[in-house]
C-alpha positions as CSV (number, residue, x, y, z in Angstrom):
1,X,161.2,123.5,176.0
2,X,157.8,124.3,177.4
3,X,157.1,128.1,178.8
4,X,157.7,127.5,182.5
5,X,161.3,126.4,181.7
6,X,161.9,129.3,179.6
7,X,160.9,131.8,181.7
8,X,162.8,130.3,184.4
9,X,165.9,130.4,182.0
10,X,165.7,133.8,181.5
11,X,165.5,134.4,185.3
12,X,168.4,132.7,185.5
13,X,170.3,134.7,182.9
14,X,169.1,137.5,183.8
15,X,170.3,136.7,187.7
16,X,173.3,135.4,186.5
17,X,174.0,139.0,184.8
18,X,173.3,141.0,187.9
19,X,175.9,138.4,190.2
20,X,178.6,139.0,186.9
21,X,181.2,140.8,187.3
22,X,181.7,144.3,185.7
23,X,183.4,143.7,183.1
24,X,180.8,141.0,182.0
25,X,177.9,142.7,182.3
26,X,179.4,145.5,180.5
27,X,180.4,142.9,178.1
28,X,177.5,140.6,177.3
29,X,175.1,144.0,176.3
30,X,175.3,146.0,173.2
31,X,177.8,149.0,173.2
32,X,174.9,151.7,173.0
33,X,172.9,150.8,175.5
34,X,173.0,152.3,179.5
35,X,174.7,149.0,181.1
36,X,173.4,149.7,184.7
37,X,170.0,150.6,183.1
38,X,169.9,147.7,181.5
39,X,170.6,145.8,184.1
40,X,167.8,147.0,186.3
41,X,165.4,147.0,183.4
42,X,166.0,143.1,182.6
43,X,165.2,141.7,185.6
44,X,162.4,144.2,186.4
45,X,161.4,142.8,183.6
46,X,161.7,139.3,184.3
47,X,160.6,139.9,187.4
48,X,156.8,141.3,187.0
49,X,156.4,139.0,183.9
50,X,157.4,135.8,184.9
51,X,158.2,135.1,188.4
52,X,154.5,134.6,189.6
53,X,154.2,132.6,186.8
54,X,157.5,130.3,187.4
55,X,156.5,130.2,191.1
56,X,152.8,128.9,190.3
57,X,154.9,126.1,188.2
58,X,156.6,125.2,191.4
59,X,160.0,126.0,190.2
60,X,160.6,128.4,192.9
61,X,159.8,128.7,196.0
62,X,157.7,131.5,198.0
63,X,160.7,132.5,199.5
64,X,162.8,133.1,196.5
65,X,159.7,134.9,195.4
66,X,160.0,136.9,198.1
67,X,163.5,137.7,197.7
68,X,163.7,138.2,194.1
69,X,160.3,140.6,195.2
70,X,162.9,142.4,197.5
71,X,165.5,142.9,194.7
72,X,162.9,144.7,192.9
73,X,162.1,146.8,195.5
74,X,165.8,147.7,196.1
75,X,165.7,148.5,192.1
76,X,163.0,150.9,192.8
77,X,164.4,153.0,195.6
78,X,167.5,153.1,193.5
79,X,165.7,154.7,191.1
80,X,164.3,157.0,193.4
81,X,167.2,158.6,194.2
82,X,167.9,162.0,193.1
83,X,171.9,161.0,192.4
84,X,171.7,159.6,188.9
85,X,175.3,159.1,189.2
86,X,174.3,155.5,190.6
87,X,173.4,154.7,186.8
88,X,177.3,155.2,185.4
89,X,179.4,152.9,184.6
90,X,181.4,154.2,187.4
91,X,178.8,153.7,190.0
92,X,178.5,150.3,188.3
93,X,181.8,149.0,189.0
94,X,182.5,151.0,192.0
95,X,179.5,151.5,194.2
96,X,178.9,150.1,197.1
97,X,175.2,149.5,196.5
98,X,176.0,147.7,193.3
99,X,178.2,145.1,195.1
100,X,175.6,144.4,197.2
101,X,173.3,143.9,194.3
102,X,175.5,141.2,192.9
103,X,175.7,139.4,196.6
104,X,172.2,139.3,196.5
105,X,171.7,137.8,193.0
106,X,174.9,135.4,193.8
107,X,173.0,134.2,196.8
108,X,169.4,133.8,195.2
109,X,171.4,131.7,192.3
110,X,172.7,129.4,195.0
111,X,169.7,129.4,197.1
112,X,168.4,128.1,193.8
113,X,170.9,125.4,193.3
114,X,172.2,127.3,190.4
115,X,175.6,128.4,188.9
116,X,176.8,131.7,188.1
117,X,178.3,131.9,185.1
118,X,178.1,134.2,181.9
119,X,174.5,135.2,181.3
120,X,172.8,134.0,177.7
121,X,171.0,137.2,176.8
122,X,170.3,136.1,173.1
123,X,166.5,136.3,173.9
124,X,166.6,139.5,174.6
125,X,166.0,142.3,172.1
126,X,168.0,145.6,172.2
127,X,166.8,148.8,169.9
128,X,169.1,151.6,169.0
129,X,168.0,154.9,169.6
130,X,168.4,157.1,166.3
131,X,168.3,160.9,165.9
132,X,164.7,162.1,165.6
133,X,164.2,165.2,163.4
């Protein structure tokens, strides 16, 4: 698989995780990790890494760009906010702003002729914290 189709993979998985349902993006991460954190952090990620890249390659277009651009952004002023309670699972599966996350990465997928389904993550690499001394 050349670079241009990987990266565009893992925009996919990482899309597909954000449009999942709660209980599969709870499911699909390791237990110790902060799920909504996560979440965020992957396709920031993906995001500033690789979209200008996969655009360039012609396997987006400007205007997905542009949205997936705007999903950042929303990321951002999410993490902005002085109520960290958006970050708990809770907020996760109940908030308001987190269903409208998962619209949005729903209709990027299709706007993309792509599926949801359950998100292949295997590429990523998750580190436990430990006790420090």
């Amino acid at each position: 698989m050349k670079d241009d189709d990987r990266y565009y993979a893992k925009l996919i998985d990482v899309l597909r995780h954000l449009a999942s349902d709660y209980e599969t993006q709870v499911a699909v991460l390791p237990d110790f990790v902060v799920v909504a954190d996560e979440l965020a952090e992957n396709f920031d990620l993906v995001f500033i890494q690789l979209a200008d890249k996969i655009e360039r390659a012609g396997l987006i277009s400007h205007n997905t760009w542009l949205r997936l651009k705007a999903l950042d952004d929303h990321f951002g002023r999410m993490s902005d906010q002085e109520d960290k309670r958006i970050w708990t699972l809770d907020a996760l599966r109940d908030d308001p702003e987190w269903a409208d996350i998962r619209a949005e990465a729903k209709s990027i997928l299709r706007q993309m002729g792509e599926k949801e389904g359950r998100p292949d993550l295997s590429w990523n690499v998750y580190i436990g914290g430990g006790k420090t001394d």
